[in-house]
C-alpha positions in Angstrom: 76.0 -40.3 165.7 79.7 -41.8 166.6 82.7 -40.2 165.5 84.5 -41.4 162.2 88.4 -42.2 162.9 90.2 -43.0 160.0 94.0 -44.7 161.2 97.5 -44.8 159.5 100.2 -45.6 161.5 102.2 -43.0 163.4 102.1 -39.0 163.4 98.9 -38.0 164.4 97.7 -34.7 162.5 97.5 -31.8 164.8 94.1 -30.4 163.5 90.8 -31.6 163.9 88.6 -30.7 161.3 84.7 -30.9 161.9 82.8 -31.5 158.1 79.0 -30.7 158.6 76.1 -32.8 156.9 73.0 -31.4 156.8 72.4 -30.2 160.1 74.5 -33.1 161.9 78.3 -32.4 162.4 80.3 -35.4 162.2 84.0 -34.5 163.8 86.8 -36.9 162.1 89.9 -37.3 162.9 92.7 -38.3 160.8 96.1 -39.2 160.7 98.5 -39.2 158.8 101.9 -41.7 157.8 104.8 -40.7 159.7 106.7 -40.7 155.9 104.8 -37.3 155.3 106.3 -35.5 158.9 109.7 -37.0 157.8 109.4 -35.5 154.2 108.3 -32.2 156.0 111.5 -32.3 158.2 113.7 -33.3 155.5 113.0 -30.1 153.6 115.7 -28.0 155.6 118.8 -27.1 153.8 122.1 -28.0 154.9 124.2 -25.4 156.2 127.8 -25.2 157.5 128.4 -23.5 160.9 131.9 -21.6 160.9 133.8 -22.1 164.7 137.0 -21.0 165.3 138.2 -23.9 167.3 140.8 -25.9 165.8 140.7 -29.1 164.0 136.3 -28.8 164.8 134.3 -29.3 161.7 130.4 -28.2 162.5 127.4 -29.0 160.7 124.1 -28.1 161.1 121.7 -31.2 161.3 120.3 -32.0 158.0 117.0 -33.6 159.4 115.7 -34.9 162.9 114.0 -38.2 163.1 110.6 -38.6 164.9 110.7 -37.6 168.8 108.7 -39.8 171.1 105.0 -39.5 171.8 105.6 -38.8 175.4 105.3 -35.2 174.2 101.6 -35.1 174.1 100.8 -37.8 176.8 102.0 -39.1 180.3 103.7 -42.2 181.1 102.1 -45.6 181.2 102.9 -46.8 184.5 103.8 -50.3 182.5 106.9 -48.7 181.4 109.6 -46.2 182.5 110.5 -44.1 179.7 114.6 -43.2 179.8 115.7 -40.2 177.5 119.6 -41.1 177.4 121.9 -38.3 176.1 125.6 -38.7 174.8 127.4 -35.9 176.6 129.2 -32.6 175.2 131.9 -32.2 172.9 135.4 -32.1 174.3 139.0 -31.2 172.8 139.7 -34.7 172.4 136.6 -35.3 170.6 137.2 -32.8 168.3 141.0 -34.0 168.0 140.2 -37.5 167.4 142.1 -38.7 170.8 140.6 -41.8 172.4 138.7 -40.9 176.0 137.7 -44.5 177.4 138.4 -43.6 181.2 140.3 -40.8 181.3 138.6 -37.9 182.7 138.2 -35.0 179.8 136.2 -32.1 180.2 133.5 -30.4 177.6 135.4 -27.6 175.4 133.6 -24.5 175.1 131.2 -26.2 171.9 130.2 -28.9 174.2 128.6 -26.7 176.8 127.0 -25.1 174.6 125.7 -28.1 173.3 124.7 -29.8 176.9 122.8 -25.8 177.5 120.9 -26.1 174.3 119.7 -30.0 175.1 118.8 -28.5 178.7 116.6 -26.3 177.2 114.9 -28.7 175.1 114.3 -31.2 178.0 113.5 -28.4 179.7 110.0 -27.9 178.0 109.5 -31.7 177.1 107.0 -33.7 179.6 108.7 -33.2 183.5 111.6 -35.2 184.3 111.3 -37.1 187.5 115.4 -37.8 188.1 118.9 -37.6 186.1 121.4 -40.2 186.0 124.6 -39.7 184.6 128.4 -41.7 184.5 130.3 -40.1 187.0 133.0 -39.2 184.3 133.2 -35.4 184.1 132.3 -35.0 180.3 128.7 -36.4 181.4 128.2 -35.3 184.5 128.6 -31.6 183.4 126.1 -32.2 180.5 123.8 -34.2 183.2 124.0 -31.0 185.9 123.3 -28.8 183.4 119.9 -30.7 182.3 118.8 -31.1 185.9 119.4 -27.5 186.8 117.5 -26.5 183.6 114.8 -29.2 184.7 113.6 -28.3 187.9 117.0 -28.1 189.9 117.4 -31.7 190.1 120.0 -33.7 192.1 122.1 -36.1 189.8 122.8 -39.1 190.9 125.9 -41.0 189.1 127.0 -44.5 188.5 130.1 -45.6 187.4 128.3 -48.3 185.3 127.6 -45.6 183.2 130.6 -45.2 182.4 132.6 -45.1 178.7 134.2 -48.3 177.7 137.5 -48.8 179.0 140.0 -49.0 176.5 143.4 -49.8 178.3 146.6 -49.5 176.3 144.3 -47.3 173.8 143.2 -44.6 175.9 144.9 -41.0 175.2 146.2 -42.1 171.9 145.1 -39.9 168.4 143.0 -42.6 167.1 144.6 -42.6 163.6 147.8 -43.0 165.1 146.9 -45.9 167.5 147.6 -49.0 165.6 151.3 -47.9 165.5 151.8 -46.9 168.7 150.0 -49.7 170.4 149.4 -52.3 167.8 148.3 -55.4 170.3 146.0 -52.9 172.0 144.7 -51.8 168.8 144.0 -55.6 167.2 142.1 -56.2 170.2 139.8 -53.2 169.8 139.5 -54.0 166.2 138.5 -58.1 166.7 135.0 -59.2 165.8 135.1 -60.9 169.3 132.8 -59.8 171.5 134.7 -61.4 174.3 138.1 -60.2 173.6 139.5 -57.5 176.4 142.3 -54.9 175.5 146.1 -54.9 177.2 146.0 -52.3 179.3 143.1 -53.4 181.7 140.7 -52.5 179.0 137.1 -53.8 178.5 135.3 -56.9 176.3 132.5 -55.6 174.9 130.7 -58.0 176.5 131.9 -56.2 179.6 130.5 -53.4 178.7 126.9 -54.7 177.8 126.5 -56.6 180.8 127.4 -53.4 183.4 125.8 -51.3 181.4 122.6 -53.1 180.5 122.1 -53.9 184.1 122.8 -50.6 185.3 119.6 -49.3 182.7 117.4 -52.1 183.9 117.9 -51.2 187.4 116.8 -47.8 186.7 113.7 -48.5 184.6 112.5 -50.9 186.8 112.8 -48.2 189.9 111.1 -45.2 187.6 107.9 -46.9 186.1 105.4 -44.6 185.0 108.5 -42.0 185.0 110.4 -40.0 182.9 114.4 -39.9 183.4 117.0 -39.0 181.5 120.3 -40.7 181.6 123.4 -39.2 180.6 126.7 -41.3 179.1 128.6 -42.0 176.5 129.2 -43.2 172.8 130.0 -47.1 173.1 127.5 -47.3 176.0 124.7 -45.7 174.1 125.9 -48.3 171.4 125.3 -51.5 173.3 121.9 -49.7 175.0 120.6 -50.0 171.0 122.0 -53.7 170.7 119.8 -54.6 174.2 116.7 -53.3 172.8 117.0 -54.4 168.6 119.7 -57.1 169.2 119.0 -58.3 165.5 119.1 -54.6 164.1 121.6 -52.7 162.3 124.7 -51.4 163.8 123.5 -48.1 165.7 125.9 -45.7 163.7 127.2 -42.5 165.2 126.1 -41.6 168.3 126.5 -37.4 167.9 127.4 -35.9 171.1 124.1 -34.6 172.8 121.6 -36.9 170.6 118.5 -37.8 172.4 117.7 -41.6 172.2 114.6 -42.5 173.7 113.7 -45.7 175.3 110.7 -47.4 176.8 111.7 -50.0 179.4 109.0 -52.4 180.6 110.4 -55.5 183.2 112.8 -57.5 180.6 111.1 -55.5 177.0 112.9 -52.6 175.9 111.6 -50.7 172.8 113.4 -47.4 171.2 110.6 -44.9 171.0 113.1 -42.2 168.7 116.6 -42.6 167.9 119.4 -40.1 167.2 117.4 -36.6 167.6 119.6 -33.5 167.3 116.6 -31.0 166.6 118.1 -28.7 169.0 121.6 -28.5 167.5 120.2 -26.0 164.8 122.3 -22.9 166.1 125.2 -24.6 168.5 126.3 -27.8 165.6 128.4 -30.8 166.2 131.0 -32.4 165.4 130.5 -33.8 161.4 132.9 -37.0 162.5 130.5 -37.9 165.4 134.5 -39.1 166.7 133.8 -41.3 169.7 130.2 -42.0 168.7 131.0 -44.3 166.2 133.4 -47.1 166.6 135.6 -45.3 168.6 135.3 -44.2 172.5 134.5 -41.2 173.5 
């Protein structure tokens, strides 16, 4: 007798139960809405994480959205799948002071946060190769994955790299429209096309090296899976390639897995926004350079 399958979309129940009739066993398989997993991982309390750092205000995550099949199967060779990770925290993350460029390194809660991703990448499906920005903020969160992931080399690429803000970069963000107010109408313009004094980027500028420097990857690592390591605005435009008529992307917390499927010119997010492994270490509640700002 064939096997009964019963099929919702999404989530597939771990258990298999076998229901017997008569004396022939039927085995049938179900599975269940994703809705039901989400209500399941919504049950966790919120609770607030005391650091001592200045001006840092921690949370723990409320929730984790749905992580990518690729934990229970390999990679089609039709697709590369790319798990791309914001970096650490840094001091001017935490102080609200515009990166772009400049060269920050992670405070003491960011390397916490790039050992705890290790670790969770670390027991996920194998990673084939690490890329990162060659900015220092990423490429210590990208060392510290590969070393946790077999001993990897990283291999970096400036097109990685944060959005370069000109005239902004350095300043307190709240203070920025004040101290550079040209510099700071140009950031804030609906144009996509508009650059910022300073030598700063369009964010057109942005997509394009950006974009291509994901596409280049995918297309050498089908059948793969890599992670990529960068930053807030960068993550940001990645989510506009692959649902160019979605919603804004939102924050980008530091250290959030986003997963993505790339296949020739399709891109599909597989899971979005997954901070699972923040349950002990936190992050920042402002998600400061992951939203609208650089960082």
């Amino acid at each position: 007798m064939s096997a009964l399958r019963t099929k919702y979309p999404l989530a597939e129940c771990l258990h298999s139960p076998h229901f017997s009739s008569g004396s022939v066993k039927i085995p049938v398989y179900v599975q269940f809405p994703s809705a039901i997993k989400t209500l399941h991982r919504n049950n966790v309390p919120k609770q607030s994480l005391s650091f001592s750092r200045r001006s840092t205000q921690l949370v723990k995550p409320a929730y984790s959205l749905p992580m990518s099949d690729s934990n229970s199967s390999c990679v089609d060779g039709a697709y590369a799948e790319i798990v791309v990770v914001r970096h650490g925290e840094t001091e001017w993350n935490a102080d609200g002071r515009i990166q772009g460029h400049l060269d920050v390194e992670l405070n003491e809660a960011g390397r916490e946060q790039a050992a705890s991703v290790a670790d969770r990448l670390s027991k996920e499906p194998k990673i084939s190769a690490v890329y990162s920005s060659d900015l220092k903020r990423a490429l210590v969160t990208a060392e510290t994955i590969a070393a946790r992931c077999g001993g990897l080399e990283v291999i970096t690429d400036p097109d990685l790299r944060e959005r370069n803000l000109g005239d902004l970069q350095g300043l307190v963000y709240r203070e920025a429209a004040k101290l550079s107010p040209k510099a700071y109408k140009a950031f804030s313009s609906h144009r996509t096309d508009q650059d910022i004094p300073g030598g700063g980027e369009s964010l057109d500028q942005l997509y394009h090296r950006c974009t291509s420097s994901l596409q280049r990857i995918g297309r050498k690592h089908k059948g793969e899976r890599v992670v990529v390591v960068s930053h807030g605005g960068v993550i940001r435009s990645l989510n506009k390639r692959a649902c160019p008529n979605g919603k804004s992307a939102g924050k980008v917390l530091n250290t959030s897995v986003n997963i993505f499927h790339l296949s020739d010119e399709q891109w599909t997010i597989k899971s979005w926004g997954d901070v699972s492994h923040l349950d002990q270490t936190g992050y920042l509640k402002s998600g400061f350079g992951g939203d609208k700002t650089s960082g």
